[in-house]
C-alpha positions in Angstrom: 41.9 22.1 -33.4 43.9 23.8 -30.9 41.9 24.8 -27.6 42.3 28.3 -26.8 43.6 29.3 -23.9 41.6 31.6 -21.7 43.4 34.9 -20.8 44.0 35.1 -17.0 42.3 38.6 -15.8 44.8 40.4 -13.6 42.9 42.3 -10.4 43.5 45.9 -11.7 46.0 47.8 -9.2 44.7 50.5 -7.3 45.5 53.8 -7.5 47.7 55.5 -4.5 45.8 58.9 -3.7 48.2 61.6 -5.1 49.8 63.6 -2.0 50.0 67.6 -2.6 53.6 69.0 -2.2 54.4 70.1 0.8 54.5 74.0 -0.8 50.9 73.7 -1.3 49.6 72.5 1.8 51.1 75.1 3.5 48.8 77.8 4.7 48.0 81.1 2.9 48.1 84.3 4.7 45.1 86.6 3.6 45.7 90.2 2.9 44.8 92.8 4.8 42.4 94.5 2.3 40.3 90.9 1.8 40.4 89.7 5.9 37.2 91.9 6.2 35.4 89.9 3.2 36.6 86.2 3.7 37.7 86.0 6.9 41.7 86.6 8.1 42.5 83.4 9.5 45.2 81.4 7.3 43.6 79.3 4.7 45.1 76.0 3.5 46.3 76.6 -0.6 43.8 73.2 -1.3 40.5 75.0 0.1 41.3 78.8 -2.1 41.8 76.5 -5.2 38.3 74.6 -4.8 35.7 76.7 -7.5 33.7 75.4 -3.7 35.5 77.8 -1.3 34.4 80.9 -0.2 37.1 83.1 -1.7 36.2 81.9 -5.0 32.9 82.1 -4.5 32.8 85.9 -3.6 35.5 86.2 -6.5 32.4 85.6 -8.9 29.9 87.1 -6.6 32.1 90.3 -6.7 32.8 90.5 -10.7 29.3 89.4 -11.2 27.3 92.3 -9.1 29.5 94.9 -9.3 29.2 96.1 -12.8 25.0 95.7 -12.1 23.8 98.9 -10.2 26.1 101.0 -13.1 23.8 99.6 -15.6 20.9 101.4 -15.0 22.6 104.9 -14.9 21.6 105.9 -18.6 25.2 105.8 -20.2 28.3 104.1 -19.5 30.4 105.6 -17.2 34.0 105.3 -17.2 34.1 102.1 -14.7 32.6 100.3 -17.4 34.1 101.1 -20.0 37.3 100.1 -18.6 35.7 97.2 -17.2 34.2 96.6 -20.4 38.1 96.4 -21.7 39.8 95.0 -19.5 37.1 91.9 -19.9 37.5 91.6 -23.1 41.2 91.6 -23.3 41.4 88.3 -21.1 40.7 86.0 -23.7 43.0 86.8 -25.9 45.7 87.2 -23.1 44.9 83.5 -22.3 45.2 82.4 -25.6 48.7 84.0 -26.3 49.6 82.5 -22.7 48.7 79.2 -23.2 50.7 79.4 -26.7 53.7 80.7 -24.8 54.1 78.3 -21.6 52.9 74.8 -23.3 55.5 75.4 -26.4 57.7 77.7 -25.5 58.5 77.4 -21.6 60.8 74.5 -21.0 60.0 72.7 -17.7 61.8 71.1 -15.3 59.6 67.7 -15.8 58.0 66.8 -19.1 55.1 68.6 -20.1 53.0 67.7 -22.7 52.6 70.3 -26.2 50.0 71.4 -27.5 48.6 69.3 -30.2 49.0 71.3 -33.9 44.6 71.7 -33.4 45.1 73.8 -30.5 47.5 75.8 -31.6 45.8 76.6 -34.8 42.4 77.3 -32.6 44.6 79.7 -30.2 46.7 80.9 -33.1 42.9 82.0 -34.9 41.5 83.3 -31.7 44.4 85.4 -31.4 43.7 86.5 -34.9 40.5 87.3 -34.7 40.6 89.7 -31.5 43.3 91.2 -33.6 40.7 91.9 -36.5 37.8 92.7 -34.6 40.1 95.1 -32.4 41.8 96.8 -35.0 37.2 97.2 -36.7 36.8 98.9 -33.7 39.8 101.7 -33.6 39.1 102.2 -37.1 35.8 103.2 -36.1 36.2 105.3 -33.3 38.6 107.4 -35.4 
């Protein structure tokens, strides 16, 4: 019998730390209208992206509270109603979006497509706001 031979293990190479282009380390310049709720000194891009920074955190601080105190008025008023609307209308913006720009869009690098599965789950998402939108016209008429 043949002795086998044992399979050198390679060290496994390490990973270089991906560098951020320079266009989005550069700072951002806050508004004027949100300097008095974050602060108006220039932010790098990398700390607003992080779900950990403070804009993002009084982001969701801000869409979560406001719609509270309207609430307890007795009947919905016309802030959230629209609210109410425009909430419900980002899902299925998102899913059309994400149909668009991953099959659609061509890139300048390669970009993976969607897989057939998440089209079809977009594709039904998309259909069922349609169905459940068009219910509720219907019965406001």
């Amino acid at each position: 019998m043949a002795a086998k031979k044992k399979a050198s293990k390679k060290p496994a190479k390490k990973k270089s730390a991906r560098k951020p282009s320079a266009a989005f380390m550069k700072p951002m310049q806050i508004s004027a209208a949100l300097a008095p709720v974050i602060g108006g000194g220039p932010y790098p891009r990398t700390e607003v992206t992080k779900i950990t920074s403070t804009p993002y955190r009084l982001a969701l601080l801000f869409i979560t509270l406001i719609p509270i105190p309207f609430a307890f008025t007795g009947r919905p008023i016309l802030i959230i109603v629209i609210y109410t609307i425009v909430g419900s209308l980002f899902v299925p913006f998102l899913a059309g979006t994400l149909l668009y720009l991953n099959n659609r869009v061509k890139w300048t690098a390669p970009v993976p497509r969607n897989h057939w599965t998440t089209n079809a789950l977009l594709i039904v998402i998309l259909g069922l706001f349609a169905l459940i939108g068009a219910q509720e016209v219907l019965n406001a008429l």
